[in-house]
C-alpha positions in Angstrom: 46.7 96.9 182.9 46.9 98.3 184.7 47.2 99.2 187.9 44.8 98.2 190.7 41.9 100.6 191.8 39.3 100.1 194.7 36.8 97.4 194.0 33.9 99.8 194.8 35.0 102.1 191.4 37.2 99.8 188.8 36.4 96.8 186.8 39.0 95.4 184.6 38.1 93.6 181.3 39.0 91.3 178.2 36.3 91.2 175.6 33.3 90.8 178.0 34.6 89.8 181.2 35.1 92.9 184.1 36.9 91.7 186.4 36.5 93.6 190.1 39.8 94.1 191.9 40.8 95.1 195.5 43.4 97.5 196.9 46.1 96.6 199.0 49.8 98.7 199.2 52.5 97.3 197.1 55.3 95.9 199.2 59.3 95.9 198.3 62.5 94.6 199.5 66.0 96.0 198.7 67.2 94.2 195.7 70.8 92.8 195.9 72.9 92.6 192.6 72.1 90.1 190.6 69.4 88.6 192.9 65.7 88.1 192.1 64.2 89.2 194.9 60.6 87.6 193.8 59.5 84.0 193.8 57.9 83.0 190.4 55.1 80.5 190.1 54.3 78.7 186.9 50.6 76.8 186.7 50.9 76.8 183.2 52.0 73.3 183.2 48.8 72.3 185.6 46.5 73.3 182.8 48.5 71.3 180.6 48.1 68.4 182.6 44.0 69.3 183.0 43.6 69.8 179.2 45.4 66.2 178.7 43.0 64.6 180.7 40.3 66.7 179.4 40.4 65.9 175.5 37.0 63.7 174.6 34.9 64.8 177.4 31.8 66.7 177.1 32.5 70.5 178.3 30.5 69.8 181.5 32.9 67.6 182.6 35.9 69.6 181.1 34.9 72.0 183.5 34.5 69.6 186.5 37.5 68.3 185.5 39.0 71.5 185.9 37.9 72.5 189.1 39.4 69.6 190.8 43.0 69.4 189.3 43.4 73.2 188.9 41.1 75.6 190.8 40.8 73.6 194.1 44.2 73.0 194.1 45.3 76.9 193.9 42.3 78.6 195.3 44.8 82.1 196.0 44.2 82.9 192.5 41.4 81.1 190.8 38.2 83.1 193.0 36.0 85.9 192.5 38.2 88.8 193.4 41.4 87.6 191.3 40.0 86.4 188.5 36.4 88.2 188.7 34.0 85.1 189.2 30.2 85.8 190.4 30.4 85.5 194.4 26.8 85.0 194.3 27.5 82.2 192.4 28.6 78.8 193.8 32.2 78.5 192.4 31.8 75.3 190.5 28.1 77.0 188.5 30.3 80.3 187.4 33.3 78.4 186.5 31.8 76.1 184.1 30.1 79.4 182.6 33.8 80.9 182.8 35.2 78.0 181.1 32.7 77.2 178.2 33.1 80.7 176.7 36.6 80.6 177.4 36.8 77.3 175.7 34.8 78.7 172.7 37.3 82.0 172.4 40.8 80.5 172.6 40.5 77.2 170.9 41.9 78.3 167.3 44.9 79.9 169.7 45.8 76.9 172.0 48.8 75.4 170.2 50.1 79.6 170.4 48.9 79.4 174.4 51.2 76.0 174.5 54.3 77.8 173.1 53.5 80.8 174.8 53.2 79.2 178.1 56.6 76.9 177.4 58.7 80.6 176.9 57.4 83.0 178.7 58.6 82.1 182.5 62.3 81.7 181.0 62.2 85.1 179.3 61.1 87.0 182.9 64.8 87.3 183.4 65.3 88.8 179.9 62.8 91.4 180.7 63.6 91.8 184.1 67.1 92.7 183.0 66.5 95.2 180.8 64.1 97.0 182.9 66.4 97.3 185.8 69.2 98.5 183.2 66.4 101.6 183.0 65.1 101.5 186.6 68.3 99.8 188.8 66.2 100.6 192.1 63.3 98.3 191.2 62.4 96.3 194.6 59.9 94.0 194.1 60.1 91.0 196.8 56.7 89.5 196.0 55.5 87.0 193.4 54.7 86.4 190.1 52.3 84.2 188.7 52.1 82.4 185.0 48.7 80.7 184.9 45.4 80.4 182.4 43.5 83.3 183.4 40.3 81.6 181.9 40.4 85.1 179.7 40.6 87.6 182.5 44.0 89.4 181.7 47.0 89.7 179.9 48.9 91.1 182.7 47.2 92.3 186.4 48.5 93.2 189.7 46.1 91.6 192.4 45.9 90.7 195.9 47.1 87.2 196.5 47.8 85.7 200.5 47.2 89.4 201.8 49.7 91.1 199.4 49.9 92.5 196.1 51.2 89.6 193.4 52.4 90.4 189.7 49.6 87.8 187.6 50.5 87.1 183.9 48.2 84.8 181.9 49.4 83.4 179.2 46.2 82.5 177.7 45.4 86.3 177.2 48.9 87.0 176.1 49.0 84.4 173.6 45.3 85.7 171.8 46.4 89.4 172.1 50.0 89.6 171.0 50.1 86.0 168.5 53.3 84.9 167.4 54.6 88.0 165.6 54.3 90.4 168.5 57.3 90.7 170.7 55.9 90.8 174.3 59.2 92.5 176.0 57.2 95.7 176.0 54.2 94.5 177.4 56.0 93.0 179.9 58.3 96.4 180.6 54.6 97.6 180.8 53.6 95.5 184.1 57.3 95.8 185.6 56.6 99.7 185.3 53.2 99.3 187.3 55.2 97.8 190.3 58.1 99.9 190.2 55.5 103.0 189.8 53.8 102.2 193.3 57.2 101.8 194.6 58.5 105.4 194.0 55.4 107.8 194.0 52.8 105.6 195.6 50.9 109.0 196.3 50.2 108.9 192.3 47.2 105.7 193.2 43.6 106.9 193.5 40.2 107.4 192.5 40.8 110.5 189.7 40.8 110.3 186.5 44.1 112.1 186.1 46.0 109.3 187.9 44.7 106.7 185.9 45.4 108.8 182.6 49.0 109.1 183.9 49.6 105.7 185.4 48.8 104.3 182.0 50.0 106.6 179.9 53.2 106.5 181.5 53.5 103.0 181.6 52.8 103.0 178.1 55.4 105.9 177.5 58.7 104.2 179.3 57.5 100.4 177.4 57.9 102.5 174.5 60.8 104.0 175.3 62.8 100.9 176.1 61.2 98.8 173.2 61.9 101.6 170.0 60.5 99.4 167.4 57.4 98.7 169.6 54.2 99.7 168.3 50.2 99.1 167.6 49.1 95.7 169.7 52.6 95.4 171.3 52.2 98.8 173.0 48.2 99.7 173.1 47.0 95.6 173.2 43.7 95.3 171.7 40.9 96.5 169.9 43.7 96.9 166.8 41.9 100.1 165.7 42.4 101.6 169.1 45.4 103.9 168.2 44.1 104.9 164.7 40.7 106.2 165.5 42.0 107.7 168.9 44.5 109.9 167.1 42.2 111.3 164.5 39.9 112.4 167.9 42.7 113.4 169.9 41.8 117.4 170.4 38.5 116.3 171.1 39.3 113.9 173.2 41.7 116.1 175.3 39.2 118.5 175.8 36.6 115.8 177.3 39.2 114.6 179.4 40.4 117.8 180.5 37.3 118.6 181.7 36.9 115.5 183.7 40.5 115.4 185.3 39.5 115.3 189.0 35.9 112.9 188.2 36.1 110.2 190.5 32.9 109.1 188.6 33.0 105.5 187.0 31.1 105.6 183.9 33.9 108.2 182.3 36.5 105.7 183.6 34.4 103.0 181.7 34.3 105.5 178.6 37.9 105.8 178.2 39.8 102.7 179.8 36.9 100.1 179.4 35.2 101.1 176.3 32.0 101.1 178.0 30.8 104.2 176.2 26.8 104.5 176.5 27.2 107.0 173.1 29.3 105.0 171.6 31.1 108.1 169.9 34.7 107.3 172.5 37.1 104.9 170.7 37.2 101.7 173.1 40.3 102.1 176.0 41.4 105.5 174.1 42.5 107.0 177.6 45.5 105.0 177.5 46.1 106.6 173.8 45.6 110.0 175.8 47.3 108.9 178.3 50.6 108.1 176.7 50.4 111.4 174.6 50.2 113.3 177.8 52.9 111.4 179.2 55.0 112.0 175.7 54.5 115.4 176.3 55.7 115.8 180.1 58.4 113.7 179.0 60.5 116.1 176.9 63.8 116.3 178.3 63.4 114.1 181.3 64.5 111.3 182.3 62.2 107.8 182.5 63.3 108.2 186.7 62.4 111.4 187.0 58.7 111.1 185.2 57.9 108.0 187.5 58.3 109.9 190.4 56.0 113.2 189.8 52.9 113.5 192.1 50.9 116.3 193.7 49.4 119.2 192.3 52.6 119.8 190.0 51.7 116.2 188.0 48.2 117.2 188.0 49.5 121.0 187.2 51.3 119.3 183.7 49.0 116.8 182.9 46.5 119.4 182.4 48.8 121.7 180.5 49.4 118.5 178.1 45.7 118.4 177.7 45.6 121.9 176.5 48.5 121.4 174.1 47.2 118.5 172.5 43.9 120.5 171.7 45.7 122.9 170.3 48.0 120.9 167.9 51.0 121.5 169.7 
């Protein structure tokens, strides 16, 4: 996921959804020992209650149905610029879309969703903890959401009531990572995306080298803290991803390298969208780049230390990683 660009240049997506996003500066609070200075907020069970009351009806009215015990009821997160709904559209036309291919694409995984969504808001401390054992300075005093994302993300940071709110959805996370996939990583992932704009906030832009870091990066420290980590717990889907990026790496590289200061979106869509008009870039193989680079930079310093480079000396290293990689160092 990751982190948040202007909605003029970045689309977000899951299979065929892009999802547009806005930009708004992260704020923090000073964390007191032992206190969770965010407010979580579960909507998990609402969809249970919806997809109760739902079973037997045509999809039609599955989606109706929908609209009027879930959507109107938490408009803050179910609109266009959360959750990436047509604005042209009236809301109730595009959700019914929204919903009947969502319906058609998590089906088989429901029961998974179910046990997913019963879990995951009592692990957040888990994860939390063990984070902040790694980054004790993590302020975060704004909210976090568990709700269906009707197959928008696994894990976002969006504008919600004028500020930036932590989203996970569970329906994503359940389809991506199944039932053999520890998600602690995933989640160290998103925690790392917050506490990033915390301590170099200077690192957000339009480039392509911040993006290549900021995911990379992320990538890097869930690795880090999660050892056994790997494949679709650290890179999420297509499962082929990490495979077919490292046997293109050098080249790769060198594209990249070439492209660090682009602010253009189609080689953002080549390399973190897989919207490659050649086809010849492996599908979201920037974040593959990305956490090689950050591998690389990484070498003898701490997790701290690499979250807060910035400037022309980040850009200055990042390059230098480039080069390395395309030499087989």
């Amino acid at each position: 996921m990751r982190m948040p660009r202007c909605a003029t240049r970045r689309a977000f997506a899951r299979g065929a959804l892009a999802l547009m996003c806005a930009c708004a500066p992260l704020r923090f609070a000073a964390h007191a020992a032992g206190a969770r200075s965010y407010r979580v907020i579960d909507l998990a069970p609402a969809f249970w209650q919806f997809w109760s009351a739902a079973q037997g009806q045509p999809v039609p009215q599955q989606a109706r149905l929908l609209h009027d015990m879930l959507v109107a009821h938490h408009p803050e997160v179910y609109n266009a610029q959360v959750l990436g709904f047509d604005a042209t559209q009236p809301l109730q036309h595009d959700l019914e879309r929204r919903y009947t291919r969502w319906l058609a694409r998590l089906r088989p995984h429901l029961e998974r969703m179910r046990r997913v969504s019963q879990q995951i808001a009592g692990d957040l401390p888990r994860y939390e903890r063990s984070f902040r054992a790694a980054f004790p300075d993590m302020a975060y005093d704004g909210e976090v959401y568990f709700l269906n994302s009707l197959g928008a993300f696994d894990g976002a940071t969006r504008t919600v009531k004028g500020r930036t709110a932590l989203l996970f959805g569970v329906d994503m996370i359940a389809l991506i990572y199944g039932d053999g996939v520890d998600p602690q990583a995933f989640f160290h992932h998103e925690l790392f995306h917050v506490y990033h704009a915390q301590v170099a906030p200077a690192v957000r832009g339009e480039h392509i080298y911040r993006d290549l870091w900021g995911e990379g990066l992320a990538i890097h420290v869930a690795q880090t803290l999660n050892p056994a980590a790997a494949g679709v717990a650290l890179f999420g889907l297509p499962l082929d991803m990490p495979a077919r990026a490292r046997r293109m790496l050098p080249e790769l590289a060198r594209d990249l390298r070439a492209h660090l200061d682009s602010t253009a979106r189609e080689i953002y869509l080549r390399y973190f969208l897989g919207h490659d008009m050649h086809g010849d870039v492996p599908p979201r193989s920037g974040y593959y780049v990305g956490y090689e680079v950050a591998r690389r930079i990484g070498r003898g310093q701490s997790l701290q230390a690499l979250a807060r480079l910035q400037g022309p000396a980040l850009r200055a290293a990042i390059e230098q990683a480039l080069r390395d990689i395309e030499a087989g160092r």
